[in-house]
ROVOLUM-413636 format. One record per residue (C-alpha): residue in one letter; residue number from 1; x, y, z. Coordinates in steps of 0.5 Angstrom, whole numbers, padded with zeros to 4 digits. Example, Ala and Ser with C-alpha at 12.3 -4.5 7.8 and 13.67 -1.06 7.14 Angstrom:
2
- A / 1 / 0025 / -0009 / 0016
- S / 2 / 0027 / -0002 / 0014
This chain:
282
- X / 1 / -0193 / -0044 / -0016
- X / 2 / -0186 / -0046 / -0017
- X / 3 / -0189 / -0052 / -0021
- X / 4 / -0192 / -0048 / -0026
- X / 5 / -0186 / -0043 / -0027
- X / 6 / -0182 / -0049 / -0029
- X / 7 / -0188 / -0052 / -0034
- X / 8 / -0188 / -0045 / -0036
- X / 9 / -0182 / -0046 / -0038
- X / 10 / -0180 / -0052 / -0040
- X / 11 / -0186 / -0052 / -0045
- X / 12 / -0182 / -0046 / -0049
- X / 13 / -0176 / -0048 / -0049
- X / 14 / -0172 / -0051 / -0055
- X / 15 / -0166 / -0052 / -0058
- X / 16 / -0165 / -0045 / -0063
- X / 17 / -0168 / -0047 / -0070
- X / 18 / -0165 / -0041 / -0073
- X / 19 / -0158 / -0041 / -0072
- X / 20 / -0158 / -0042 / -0081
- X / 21 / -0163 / -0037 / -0082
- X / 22 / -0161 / -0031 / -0079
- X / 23 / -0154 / -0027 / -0079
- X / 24 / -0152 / -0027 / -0073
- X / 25 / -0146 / -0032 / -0067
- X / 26 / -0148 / -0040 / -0068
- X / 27 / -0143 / -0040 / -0062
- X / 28 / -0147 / -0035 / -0058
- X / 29 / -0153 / -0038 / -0059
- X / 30 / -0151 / -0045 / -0058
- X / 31 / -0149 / -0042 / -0051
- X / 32 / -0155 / -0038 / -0050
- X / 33 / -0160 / -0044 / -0052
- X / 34 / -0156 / -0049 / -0046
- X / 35 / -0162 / -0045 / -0041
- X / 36 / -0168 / -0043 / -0041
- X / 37 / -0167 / -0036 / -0038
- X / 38 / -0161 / -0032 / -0038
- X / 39 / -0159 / -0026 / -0034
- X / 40 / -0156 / -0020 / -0036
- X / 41 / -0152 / -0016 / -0031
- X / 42 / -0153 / -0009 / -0032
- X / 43 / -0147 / -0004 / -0033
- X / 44 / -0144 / -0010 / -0028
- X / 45 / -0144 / -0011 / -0022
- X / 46 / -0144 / -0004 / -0021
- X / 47 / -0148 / -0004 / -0014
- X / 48 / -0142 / -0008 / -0011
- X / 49 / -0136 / -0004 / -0014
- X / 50 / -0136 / 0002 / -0019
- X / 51 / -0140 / 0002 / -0025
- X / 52 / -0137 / 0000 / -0031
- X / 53 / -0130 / -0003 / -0029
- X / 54 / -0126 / -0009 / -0030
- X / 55 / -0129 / -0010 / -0022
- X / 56 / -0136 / -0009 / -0023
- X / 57 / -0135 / -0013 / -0029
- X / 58 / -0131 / -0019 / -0025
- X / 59 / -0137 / -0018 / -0020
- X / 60 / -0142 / -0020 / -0026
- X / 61 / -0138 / -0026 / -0027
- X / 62 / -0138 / -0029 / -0020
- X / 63 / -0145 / -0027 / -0018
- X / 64 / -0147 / -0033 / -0025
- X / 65 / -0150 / -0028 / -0029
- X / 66 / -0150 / -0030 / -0037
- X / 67 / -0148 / -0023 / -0040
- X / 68 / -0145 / -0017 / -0038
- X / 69 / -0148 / -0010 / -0040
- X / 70 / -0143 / -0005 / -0041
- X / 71 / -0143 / 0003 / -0045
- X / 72 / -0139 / 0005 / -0050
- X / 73 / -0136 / 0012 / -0051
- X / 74 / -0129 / 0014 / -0054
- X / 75 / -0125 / 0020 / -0052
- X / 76 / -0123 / 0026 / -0055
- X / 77 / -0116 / 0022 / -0059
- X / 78 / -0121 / 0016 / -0060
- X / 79 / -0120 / 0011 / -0056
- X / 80 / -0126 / 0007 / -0054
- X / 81 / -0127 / 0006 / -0047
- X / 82 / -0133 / 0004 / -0042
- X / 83 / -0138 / 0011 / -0039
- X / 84 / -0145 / 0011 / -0039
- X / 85 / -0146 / 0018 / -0039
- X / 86 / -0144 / 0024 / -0044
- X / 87 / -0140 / 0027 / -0038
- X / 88 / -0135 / 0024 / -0032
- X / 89 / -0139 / 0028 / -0027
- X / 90 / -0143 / 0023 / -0024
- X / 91 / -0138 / 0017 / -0024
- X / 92 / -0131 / 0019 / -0024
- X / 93 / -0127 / 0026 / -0020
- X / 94 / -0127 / 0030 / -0027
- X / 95 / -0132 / 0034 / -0030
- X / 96 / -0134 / 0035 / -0037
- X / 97 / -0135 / 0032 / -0043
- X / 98 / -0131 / 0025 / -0044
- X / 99 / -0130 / 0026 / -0052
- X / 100 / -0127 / 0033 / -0050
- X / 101 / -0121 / 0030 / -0046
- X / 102 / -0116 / 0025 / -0049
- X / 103 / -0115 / 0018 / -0046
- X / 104 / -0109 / 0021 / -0042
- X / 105 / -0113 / 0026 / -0038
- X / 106 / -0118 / 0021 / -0036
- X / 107 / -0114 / 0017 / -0033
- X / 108 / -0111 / 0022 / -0028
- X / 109 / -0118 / 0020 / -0026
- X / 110 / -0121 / 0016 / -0021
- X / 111 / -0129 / 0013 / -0021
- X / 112 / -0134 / 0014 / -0016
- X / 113 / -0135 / 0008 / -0011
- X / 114 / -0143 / 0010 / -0012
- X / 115 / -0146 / 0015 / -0017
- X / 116 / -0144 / 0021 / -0014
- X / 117 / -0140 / 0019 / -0009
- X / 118 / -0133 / 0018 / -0006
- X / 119 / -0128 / 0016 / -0010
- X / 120 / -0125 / 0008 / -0011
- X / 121 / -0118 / 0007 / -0013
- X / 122 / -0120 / 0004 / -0020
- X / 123 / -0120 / 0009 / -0027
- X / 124 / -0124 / 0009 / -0034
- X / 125 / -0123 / 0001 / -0037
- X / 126 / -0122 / 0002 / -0044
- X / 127 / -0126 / -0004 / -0048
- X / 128 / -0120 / -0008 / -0050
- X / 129 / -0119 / -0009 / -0043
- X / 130 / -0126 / -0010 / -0042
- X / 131 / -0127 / -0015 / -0048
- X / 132 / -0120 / -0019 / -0044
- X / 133 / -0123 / -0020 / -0038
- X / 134 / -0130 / -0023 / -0040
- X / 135 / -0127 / -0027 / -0046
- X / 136 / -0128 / -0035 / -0045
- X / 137 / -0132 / -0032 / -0038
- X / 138 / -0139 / -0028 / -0040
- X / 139 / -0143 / -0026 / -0047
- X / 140 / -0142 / -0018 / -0048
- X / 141 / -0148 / -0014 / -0049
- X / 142 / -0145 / -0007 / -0051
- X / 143 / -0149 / -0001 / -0050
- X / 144 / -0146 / 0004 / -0056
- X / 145 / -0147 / 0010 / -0052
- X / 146 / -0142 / 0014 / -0057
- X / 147 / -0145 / 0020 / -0061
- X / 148 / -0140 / 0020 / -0067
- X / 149 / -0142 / 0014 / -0070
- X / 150 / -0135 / 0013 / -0075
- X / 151 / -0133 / 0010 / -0068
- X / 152 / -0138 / 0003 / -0070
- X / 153 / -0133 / 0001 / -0074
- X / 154 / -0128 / 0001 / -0069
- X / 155 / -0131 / -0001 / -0064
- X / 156 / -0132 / -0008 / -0069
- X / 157 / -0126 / -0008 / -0071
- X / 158 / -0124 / -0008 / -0064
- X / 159 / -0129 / -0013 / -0063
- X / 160 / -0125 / -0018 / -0069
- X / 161 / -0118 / -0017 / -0066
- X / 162 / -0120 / -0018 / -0059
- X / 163 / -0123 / -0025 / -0062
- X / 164 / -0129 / -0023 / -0058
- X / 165 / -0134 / -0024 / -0064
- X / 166 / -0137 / -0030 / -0061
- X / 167 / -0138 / -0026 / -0055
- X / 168 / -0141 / -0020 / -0056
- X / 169 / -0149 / -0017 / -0057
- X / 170 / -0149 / -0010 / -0061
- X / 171 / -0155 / -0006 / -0057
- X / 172 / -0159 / -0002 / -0062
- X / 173 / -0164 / 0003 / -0060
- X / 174 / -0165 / 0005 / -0068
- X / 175 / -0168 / -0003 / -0071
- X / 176 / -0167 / 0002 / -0079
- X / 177 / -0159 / 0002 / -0077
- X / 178 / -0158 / -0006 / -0078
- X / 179 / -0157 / -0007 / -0084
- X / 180 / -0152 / -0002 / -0085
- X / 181 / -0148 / -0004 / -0079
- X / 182 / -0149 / -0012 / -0080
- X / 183 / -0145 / -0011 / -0086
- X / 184 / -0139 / -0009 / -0082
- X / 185 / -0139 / -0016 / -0080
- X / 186 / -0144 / -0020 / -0080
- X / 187 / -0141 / -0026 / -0075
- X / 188 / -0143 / -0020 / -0069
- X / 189 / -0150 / -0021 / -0067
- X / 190 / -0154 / -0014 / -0067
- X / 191 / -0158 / -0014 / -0061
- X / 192 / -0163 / -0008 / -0063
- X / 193 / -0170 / -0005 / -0060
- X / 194 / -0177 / -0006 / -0061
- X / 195 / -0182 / -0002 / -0059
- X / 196 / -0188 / -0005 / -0062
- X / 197 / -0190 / -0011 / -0066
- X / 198 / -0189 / -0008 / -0072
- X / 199 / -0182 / -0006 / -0071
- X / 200 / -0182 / -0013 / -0067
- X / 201 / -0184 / -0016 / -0075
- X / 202 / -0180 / -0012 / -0079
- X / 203 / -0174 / -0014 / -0075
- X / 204 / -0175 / -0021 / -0076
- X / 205 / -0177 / -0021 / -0083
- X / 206 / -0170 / -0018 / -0084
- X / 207 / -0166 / -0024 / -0081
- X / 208 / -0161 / -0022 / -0078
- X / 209 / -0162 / -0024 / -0071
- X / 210 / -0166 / -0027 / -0066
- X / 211 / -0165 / -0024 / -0060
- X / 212 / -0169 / -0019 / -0059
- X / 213 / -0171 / -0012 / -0054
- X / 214 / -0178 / -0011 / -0052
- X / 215 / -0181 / -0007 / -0046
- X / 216 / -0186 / -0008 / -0042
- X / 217 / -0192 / -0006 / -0047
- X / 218 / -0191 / -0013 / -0050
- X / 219 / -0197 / -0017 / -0048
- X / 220 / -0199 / -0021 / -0054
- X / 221 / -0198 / -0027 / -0050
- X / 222 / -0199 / -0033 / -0054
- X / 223 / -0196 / -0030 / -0061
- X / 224 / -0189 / -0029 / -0057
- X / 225 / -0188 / -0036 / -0054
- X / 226 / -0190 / -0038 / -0061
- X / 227 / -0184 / -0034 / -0063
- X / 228 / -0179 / -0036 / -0057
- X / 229 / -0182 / -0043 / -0058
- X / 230 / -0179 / -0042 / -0066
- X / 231 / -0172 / -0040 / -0062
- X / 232 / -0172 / -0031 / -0062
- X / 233 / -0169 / -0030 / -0056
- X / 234 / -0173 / -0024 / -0052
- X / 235 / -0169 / -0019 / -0047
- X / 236 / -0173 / -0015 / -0042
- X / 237 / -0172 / -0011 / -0036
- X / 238 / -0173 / -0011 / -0029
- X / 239 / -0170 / -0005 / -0027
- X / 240 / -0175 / -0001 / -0023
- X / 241 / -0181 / -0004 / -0021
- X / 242 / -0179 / -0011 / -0021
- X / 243 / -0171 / -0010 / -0018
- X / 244 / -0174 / -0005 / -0012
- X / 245 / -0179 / -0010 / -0010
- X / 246 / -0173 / -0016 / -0010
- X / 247 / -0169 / -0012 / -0007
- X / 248 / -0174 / -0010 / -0001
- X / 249 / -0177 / -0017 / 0000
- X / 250 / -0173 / -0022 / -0003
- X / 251 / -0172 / -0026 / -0010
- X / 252 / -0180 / -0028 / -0010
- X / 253 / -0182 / -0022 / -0012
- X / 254 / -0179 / -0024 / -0019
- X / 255 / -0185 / -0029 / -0020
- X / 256 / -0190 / -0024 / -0022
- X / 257 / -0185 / -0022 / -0027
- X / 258 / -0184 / -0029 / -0030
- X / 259 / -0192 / -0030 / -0030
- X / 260 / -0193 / -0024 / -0033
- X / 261 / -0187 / -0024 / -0039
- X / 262 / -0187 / -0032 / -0040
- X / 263 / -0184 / -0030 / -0046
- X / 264 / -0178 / -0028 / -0044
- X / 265 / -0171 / -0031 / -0045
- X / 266 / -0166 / -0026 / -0042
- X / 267 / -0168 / -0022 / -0036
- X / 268 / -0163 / -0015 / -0035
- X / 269 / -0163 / -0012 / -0027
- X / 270 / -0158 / -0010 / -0022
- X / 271 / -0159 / -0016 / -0017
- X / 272 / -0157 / -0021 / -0021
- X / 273 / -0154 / -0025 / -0015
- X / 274 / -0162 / -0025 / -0013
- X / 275 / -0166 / -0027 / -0019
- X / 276 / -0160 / -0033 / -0020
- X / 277 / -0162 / -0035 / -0013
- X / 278 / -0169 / -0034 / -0015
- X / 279 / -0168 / -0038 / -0022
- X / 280 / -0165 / -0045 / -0018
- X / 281 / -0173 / -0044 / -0015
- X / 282 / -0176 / -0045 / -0020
């Protein structure tokens, strides 16, 4: 069994042919062609410290992971900082909505070891805090929660003056938004979502990136390792399912998802201690 994944493998692996075809990081995608298969922490380490902050995000560097999933929201006055929900209830001791308090009252704030749970001693990052303590150690994936989409702009402005943009994956849930933010700064890499294969063809006649984010519904096998084989990175999950199963009965569980998604280059989870172990396996 362990041979068979690594043929599987080794046969779709390749050195990124598309680096001067699409607008996107050569310097990140030189770092991701360095492996076969790369793992995203999602929201961080966060079932070890609290989600979201500068610990969970050191957690996600110490467990080997490649990248570091965090989301982005802005306070009242505008300062960019890591939540994922609209609300601080379930993760901080506040209450309300974040872009209602300034950045000020949130930090009289403490976030919450666990969903709900009893308080750390850490508060809300900002990104710029964040961004400095990833550079040079792990690729950003940011999640762009804000609902105000002037804060876009910020957020890449950001991204440049922190010298991150070799560093950093723009998640879009909308694919019809590339071609107004690559504009931004085509230097980033836009990370964007398919939903079927038509979107998954639309966004690769666009050639603005090769990475991009499938769902379990993807099941044309031999078309997608035809594209991984021609350097389109794709991410998926094993949130659910696949991570209950690790988490339960041990990193083999993460076998059947590698037979069935043979295609993918970048796997997001919250056990990425677990799927590196596994990966030395294969």
């Amino acid at each position: 069994m362990k041979k068979i994944f690594f043929y599987t493998l080794l046969l779709c692996m390749t050195v990124s042919s598309v680096d001067s075809l699409y607008g996107q990081s050569i310097e990140l995608i030189k770092k991701l062609d360095q492996k076969s298969l790369h793992i995203a922490a999602h929201r961080g380490g966060h079932l070890a410290k609290p989600e979201n902050s500068i610990p969970a995000i050191e957690e996600a560097i110490r467990s080997g992971a490649s990248i570091v999933e965090v989301d982005v929201r802005a306070t009242k006055d505008g300062i960019l900082v890591l939540m994922h929900d609209k609300t601080l209830n379930r993760t901080t001791t506040g209450e309300g909505e974040i872009a209602q308090r300034t950045y000020a009252e949130i930090q009289q704030l403490y976030l919450r070891k666990k969903a709900n749970g009893e308080a750390s001693d850490q508060v809300i990052p900002t990104l710029a805090e964040a961004l400095r303590v990833a550079k040079g150690k792990i690729i950003v994936d940011l999640d762009f929660k804000e609902e105000r989409k002037e804060f876009v702009a910020k957020t890449y402005d950001l991204i440049k003056k922190e010298g991150m943009e070799d560093q950093v994956l723009f998640f879009l849930y909308d694919y019809k938004e590339m071609s107004k933010i690559y504009r931004l700064n085509p230097k980033i890499t836009l990370f964007p979502r398919a939903r079927s294969m038509k979107d998954l063809n639309a966004i690769l006649k666009m050639k603005m990136t090769s990475i991009v984010h499938l769902d379990e519904s993807f099941t044309a096998i031999e078309r997608l390792n035809q594209l991984r084989s021609q350097g389109i990175y794709f991410w998926m999950n094993t949130l659910g399912e696949f991570d209950d199963q690790a988490g339960q009965h041990g990193k083999d569980a993460y076998g059947s998802f590698l037979a069935k998604y043979p295609f993918v280059r970048i796997v997001q989870t919250d056990f990425p201690g677990i799927w590196e172990e596994f990966i030395k396996t294969l």
